[in-house]
N, C-alpha and C positions, 0 to 999 in steps of 0.2 A: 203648063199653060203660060202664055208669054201676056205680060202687062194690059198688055190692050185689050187680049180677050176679060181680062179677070174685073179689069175698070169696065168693060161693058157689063160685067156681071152682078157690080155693085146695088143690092138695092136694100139692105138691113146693114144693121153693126158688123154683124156677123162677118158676112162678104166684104165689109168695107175694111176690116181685121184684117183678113187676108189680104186684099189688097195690097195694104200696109208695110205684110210680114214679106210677100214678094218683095215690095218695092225696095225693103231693106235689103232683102237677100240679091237681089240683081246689084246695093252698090257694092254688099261685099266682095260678091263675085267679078265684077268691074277691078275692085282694089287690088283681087289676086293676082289676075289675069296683067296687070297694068307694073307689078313687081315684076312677073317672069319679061316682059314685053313695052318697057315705058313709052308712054307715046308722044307726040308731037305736043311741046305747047301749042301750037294754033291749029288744032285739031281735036275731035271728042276723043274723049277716052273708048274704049273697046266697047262700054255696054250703050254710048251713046249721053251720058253724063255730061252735060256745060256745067255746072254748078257743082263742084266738089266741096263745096265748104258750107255753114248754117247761114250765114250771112248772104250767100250768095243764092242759095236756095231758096230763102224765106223773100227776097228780092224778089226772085221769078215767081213763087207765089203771089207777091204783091201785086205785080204784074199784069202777070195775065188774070187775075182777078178784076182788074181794075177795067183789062182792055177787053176782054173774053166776053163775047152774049151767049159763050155756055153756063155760064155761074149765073142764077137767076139771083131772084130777090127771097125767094123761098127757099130756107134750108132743106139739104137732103141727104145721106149719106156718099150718093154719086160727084155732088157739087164738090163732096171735103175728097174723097177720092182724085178728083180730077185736079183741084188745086195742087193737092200732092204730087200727083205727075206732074203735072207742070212744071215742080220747082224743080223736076231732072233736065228739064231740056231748053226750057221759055229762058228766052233770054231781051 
């Protein structure tokens, strides 16, 4: 199941775990793929990653939290979910 489905699927800890452990496993699998194959500085990496590093991650977190009228004012486990995607792409 690919990120997008599994972040629409978010709606307990449970699924939002998962999420998580995907989310992880795409940057592994991005890190592999990116040995055999390195790619363009000015260009994403293979799995779609801008933000390779914590600092630049928690940045796009910041982000698109700040800009996004997906993230309400009501916590929910989809809100932490989507933040988390975010800090792979928002830049």
């Amino acid at each position: 199941m690919n990120l997008d489905d599994l972040l629409d699927k978010v709606v307990s800890k449970e699924t939002f775990i998962a999420f998580v452990k995907a989310l992880k496993e795409d940057k592994i699998d991005e890190e592999e793929k990116d040995k055999i194959n390195p790619p363009s500085p000015y260009s994403p990496r293979a799995n779609g990653w801008e933000n390779g590093d914590i600092p630049g991650f928690l940045d796009a977190i910041e982000a698109f939290g700040e800009d996004s009228y997906h993230i309400t004012e009501e916590p929910s486990w989809k809100n932490f979910a989507l933040l988390l995607y975010a800090g792979k792409f928002y830049e």
